[in-house]
Backbone bond lengths (Angstrom), bond angles and torsions (degrees), N, CA, C in turn:
res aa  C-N    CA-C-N  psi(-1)  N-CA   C-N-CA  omega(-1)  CA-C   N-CA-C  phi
1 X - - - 1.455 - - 1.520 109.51 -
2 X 1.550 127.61 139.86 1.040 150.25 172.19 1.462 94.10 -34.02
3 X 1.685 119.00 139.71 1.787 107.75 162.36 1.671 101.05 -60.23
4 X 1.092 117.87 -43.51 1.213 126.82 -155.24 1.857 120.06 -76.71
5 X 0.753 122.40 -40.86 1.623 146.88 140.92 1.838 118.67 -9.91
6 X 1.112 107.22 5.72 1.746 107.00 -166.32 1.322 83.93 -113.42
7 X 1.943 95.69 155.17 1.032 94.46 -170.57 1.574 126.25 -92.05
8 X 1.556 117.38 -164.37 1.750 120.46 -156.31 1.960 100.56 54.74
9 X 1.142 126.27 50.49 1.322 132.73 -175.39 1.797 81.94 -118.64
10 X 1.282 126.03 148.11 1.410 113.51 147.75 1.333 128.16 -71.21
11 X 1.246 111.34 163.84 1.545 119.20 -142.16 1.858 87.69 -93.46
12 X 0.997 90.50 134.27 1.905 104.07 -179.84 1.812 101.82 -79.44
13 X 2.095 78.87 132.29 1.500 109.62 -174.90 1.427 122.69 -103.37
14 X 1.095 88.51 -8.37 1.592 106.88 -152.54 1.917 120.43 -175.74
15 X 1.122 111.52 67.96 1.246 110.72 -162.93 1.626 121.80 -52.03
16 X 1.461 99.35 157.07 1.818 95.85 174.17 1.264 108.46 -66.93
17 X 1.003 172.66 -69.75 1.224 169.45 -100.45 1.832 97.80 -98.86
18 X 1.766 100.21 -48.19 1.576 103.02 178.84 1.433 123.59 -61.65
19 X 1.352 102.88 -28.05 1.870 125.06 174.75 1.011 124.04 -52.39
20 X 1.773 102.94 -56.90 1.646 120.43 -172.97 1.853 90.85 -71.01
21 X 1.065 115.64 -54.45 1.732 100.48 -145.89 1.907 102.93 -71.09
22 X 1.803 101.49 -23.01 2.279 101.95 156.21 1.112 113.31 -63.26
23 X 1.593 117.15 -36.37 1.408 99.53 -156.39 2.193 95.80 -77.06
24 X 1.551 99.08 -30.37 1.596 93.53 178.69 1.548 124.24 -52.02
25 X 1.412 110.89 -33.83 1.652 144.87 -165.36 1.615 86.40 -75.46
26 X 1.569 125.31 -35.84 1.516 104.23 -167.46 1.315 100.94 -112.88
27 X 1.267 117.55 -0.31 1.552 114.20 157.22 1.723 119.83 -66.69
28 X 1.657 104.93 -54.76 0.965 84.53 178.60 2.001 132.06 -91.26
29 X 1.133 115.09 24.17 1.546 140.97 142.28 0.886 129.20 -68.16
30 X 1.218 127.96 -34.99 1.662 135.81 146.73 1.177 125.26 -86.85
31 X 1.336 114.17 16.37 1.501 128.28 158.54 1.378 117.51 -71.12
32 X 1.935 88.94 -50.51 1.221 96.88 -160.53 1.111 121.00 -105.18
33 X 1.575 127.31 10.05 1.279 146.45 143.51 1.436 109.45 -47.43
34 X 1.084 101.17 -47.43 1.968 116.54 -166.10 1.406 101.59 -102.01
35 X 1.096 129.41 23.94 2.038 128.52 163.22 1.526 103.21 -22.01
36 X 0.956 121.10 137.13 1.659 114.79 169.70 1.511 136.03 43.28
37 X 1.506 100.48 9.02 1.726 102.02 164.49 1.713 107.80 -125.98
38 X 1.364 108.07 155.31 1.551 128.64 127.65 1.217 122.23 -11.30
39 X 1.422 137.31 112.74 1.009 153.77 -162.31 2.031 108.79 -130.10
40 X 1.301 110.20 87.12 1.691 107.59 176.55 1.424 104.87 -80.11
41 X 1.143 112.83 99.84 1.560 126.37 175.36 1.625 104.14 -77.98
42 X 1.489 132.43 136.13 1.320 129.16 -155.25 1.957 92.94 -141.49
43 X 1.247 131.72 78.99 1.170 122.46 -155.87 2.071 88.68 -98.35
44 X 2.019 92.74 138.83 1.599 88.04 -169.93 2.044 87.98 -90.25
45 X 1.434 108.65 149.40 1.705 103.09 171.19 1.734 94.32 -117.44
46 X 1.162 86.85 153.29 1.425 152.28 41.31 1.799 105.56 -108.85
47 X 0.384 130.73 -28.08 1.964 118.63 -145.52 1.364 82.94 -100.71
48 X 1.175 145.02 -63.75 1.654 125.77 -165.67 1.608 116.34 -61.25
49 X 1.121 141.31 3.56 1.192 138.61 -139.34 2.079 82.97 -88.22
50 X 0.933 101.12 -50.03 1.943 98.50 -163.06 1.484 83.22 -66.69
51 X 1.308 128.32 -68.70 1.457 110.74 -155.00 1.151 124.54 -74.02
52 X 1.524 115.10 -0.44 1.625 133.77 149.58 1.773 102.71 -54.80
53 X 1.049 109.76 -78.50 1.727 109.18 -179.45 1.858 119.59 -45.82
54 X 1.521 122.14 -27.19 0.960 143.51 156.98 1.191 98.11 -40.57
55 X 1.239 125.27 -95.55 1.268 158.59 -108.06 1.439 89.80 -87.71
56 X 1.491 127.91 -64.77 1.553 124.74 -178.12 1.107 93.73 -73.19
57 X 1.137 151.99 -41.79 1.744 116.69 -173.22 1.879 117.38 -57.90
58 X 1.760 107.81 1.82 1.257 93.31 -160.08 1.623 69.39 -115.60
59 X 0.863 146.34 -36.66 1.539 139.48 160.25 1.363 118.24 5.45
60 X 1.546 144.71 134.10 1.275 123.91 158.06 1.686 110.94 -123.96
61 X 1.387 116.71 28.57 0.996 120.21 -162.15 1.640 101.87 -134.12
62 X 1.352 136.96 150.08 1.299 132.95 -165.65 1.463 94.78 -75.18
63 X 1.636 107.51 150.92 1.524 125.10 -164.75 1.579 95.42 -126.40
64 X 1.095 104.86 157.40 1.739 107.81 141.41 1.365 111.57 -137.37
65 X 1.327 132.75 130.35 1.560 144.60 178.85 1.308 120.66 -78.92
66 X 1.169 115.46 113.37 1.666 116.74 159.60 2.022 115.74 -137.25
67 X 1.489 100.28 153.31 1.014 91.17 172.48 1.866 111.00 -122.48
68 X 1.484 98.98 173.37 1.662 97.40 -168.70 1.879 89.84 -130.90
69 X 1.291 89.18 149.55 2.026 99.69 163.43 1.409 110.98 -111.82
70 X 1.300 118.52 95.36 1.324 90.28 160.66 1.530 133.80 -63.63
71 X 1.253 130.33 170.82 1.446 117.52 159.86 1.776 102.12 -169.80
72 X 1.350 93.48 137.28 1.634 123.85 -168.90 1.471 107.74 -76.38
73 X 1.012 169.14 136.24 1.355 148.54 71.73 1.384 137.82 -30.47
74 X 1.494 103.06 114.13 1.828 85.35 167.24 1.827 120.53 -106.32
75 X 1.090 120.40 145.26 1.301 123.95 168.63 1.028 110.86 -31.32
76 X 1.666 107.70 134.37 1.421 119.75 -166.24 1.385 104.66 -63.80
77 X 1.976 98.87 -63.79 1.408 105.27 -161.39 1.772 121.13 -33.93
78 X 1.536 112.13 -66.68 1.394 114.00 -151.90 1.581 96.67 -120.82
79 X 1.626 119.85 15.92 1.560 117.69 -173.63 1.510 143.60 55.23
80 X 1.699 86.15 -5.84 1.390 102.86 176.12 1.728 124.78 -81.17
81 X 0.887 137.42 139.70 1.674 136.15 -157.37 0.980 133.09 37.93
82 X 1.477 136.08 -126.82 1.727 112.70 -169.51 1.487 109.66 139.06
83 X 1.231 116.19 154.70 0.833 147.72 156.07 1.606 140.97 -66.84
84 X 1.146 125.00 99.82 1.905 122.56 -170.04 1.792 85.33 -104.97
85 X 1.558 112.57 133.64 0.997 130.96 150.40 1.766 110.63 -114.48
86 X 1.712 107.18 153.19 1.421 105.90 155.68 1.335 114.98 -123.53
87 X 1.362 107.02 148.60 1.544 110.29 172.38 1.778 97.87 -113.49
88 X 1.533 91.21 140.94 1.389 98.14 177.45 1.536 121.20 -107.58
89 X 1.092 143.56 120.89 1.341 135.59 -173.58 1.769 129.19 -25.74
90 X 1.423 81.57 -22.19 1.892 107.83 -178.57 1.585 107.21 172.18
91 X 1.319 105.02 133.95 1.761 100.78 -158.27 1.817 107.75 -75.62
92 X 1.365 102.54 112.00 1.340 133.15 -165.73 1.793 98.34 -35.73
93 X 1.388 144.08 152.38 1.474 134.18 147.00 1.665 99.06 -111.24
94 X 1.178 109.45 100.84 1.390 114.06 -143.23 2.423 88.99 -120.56
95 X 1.268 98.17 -31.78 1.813 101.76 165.42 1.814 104.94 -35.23
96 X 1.646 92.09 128.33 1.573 100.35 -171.04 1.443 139.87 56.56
97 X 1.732 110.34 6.07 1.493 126.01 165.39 1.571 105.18 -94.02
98 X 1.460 110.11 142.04 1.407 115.71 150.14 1.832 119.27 -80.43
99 X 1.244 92.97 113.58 1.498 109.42 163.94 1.399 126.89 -113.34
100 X 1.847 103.98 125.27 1.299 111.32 162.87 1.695 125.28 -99.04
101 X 1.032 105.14 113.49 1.432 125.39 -178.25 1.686 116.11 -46.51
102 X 1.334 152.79 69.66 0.891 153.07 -140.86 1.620 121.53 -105.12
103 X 1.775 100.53 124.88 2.032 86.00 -163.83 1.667 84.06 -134.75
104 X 1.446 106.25 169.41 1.241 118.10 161.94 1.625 112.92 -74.41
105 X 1.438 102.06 -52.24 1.394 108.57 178.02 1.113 114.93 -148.87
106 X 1.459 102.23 142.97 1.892 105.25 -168.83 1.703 93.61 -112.65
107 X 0.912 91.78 124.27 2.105 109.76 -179.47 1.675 112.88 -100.18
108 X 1.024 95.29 -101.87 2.039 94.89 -176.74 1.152 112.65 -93.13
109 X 2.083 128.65 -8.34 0.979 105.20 138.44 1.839 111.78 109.04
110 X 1.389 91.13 -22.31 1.455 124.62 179.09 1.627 112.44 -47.12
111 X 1.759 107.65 -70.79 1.067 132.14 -163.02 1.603 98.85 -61.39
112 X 1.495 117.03 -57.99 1.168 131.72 -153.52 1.636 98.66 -86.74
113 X 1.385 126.49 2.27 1.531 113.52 176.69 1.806 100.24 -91.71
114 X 1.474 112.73 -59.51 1.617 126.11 129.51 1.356 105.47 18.82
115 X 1.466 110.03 -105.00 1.213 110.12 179.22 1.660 144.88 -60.30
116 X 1.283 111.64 -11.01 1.419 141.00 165.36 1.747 105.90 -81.78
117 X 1.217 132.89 -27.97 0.917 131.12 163.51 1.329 133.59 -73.52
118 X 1.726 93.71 -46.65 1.355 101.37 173.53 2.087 103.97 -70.52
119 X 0.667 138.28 9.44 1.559 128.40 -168.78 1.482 96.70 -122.63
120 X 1.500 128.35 -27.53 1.197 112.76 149.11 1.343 136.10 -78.94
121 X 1.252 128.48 3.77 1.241 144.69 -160.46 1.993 84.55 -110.47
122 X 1.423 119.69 -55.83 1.128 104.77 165.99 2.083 140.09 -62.22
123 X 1.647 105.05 18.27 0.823 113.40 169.50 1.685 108.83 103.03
124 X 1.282 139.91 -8.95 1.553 140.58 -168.84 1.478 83.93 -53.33
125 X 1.814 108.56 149.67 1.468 127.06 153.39 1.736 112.17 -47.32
126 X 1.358 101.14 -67.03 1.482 113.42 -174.77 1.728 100.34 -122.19
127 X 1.350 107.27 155.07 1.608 100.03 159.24 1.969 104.96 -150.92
128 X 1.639 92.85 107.15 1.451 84.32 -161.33 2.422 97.11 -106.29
129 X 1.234 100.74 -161.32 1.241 90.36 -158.39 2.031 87.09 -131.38
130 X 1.304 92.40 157.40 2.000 106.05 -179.48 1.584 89.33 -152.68
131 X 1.551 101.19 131.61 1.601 106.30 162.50 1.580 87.81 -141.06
132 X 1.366 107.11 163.84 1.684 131.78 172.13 1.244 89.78 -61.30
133 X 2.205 118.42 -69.80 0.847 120.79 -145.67 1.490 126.76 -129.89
134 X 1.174 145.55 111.11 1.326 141.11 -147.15 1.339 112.59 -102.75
135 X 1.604 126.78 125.38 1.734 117.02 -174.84 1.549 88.01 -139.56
136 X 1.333 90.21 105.70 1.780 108.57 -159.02 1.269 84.51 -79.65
137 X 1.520 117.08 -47.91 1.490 117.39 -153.85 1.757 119.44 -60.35
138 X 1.537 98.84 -9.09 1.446 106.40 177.15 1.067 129.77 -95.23
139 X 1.684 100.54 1.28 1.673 118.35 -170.26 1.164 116.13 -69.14
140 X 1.638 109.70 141.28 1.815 115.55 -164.69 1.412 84.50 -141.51
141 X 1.224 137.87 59.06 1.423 132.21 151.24 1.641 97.15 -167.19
142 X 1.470 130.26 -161.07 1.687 140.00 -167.68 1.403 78.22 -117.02
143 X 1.320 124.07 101.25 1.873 128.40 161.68 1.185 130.57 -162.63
144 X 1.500 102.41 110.16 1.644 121.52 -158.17 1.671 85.90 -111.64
145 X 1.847 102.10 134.93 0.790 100.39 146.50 1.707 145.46 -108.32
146 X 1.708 118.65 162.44 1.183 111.88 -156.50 1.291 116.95 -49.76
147 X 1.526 104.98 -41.92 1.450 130.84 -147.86 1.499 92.25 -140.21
148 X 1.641 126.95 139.67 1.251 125.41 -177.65 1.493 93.03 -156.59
149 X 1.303 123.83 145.78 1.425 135.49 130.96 1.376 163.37 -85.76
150 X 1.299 103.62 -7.21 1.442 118.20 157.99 1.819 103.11 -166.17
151 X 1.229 115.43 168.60 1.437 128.77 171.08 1.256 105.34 -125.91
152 X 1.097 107.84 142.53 1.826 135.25 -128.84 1.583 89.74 -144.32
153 X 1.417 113.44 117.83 1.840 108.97 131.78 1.596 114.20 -139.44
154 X 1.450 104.61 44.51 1.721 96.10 -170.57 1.966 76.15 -81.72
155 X 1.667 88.20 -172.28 1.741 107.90 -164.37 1.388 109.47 -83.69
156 X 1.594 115.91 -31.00 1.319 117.58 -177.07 1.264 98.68 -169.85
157 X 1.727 110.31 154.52 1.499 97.94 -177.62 1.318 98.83 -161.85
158 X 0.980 127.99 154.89 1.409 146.83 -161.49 1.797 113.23 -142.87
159 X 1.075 104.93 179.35 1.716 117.24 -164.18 1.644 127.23 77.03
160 X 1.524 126.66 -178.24 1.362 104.54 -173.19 1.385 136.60 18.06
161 X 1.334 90.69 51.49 2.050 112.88 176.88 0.969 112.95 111.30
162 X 1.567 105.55 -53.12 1.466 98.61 -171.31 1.677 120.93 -76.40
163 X 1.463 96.95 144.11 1.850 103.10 179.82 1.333 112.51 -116.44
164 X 1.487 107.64 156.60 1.407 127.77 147.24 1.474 127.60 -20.03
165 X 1.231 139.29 167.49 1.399 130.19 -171.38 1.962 101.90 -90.83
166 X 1.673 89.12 -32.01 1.592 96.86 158.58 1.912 125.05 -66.42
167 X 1.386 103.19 3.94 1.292 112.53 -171.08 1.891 126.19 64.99
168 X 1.348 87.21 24.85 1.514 90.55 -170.25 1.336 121.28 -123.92
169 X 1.359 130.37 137.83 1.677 128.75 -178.97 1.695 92.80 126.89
170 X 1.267 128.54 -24.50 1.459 140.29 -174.24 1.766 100.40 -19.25
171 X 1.319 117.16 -67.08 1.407 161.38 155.03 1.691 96.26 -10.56
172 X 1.088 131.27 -57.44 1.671 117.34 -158.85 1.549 94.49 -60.89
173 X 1.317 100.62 -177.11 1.377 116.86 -162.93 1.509 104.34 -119.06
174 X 1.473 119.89 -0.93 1.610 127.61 -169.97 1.952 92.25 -135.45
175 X 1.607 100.87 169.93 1.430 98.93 179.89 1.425 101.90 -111.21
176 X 1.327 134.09 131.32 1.129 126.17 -155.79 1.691 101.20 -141.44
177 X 1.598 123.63 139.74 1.579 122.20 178.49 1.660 91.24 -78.04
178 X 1.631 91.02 149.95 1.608 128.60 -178.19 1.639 99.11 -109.07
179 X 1.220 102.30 -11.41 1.847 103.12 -171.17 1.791 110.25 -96.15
């Protein structure tokens, strides 16, 4: 039996086996988009971090790795709007690199248009976008991504990076609903 397979586990959405052989399928598509260049891979954490490591091993083209945090603030006073900052692992020199923006899952779409903007606004050649998982239906801005691996509308989901609100389940090896 699977370690993972016992029960109160969330119920599998998307198996590992189905993951690895997309995430290989979009490696080598973004191989071959990128023939002979540099590839600045920009993975946002928490939730992209596994399919960041995925993702360049299926790569055949030279990479460079970084990761970004976003994080939201909202106004103290009345809670209404806010503030998105990013922190970058080390501030990217990213003018005249192609960068793909890399998430586990792209949701409303907000954060990650934001940040795709701001990185072209800082000068990138191209700045295109890769998620595992796509939940169009939650989208609150115009954002397609380049490269996708599955389309998503369960309620919440966890595994392959992504966690629990307790931060936990990150760890399985399949993507599985928490709802």
């Amino acid at each position: 039996m699977n370690e993972f397979a016992r029960p109160g586990l969330p119920r599998t959405v998307i198996p590992a086996e189905q993951i690895q052989k997309r995430v290989r399928e979009m490696g080598r598509q973004i191989s071959d988009d990128y023939r002979g260049q540099t590839i600045h891979l920009l993975a946002l954490l928490e939730n992209g971090f596994i399919f960041m490591a995925d993702l360049v091993r299926a790569l055949e083209v030279p990479v460079i790795c970084q990761f970004i945090k976003p994080k939201y603030h909202l106004h103290e006073e009345d809670g209404s709007g806010g503030v998105l900052e990013i922190f970058f692992s080390h501030e990217p020199d990213i003018r005249g690199q192609n960068v793909l923006v890399v998430e586990g899952l792209v949701h409303s779409g907000i954060t990650t248009e934001f940040l795709m903007s701001d990185l072209k606004a800082r000068g990138a050649a191209s700045v295109k976008l890769a998620t595992l998982l796509d939940r169009q239906s939650a989208r609150r801005v115009q954002l397609q991504p380049d490269y996708f691996g599955f389309l998503v509308d369960e309620a919440f989901l966890v595994g392959y990076g992504l966690g629990s609100p307790e931060q936990t389940n990150r760890n399985l090896p399949y993507v599985g609903s928490a709802s």
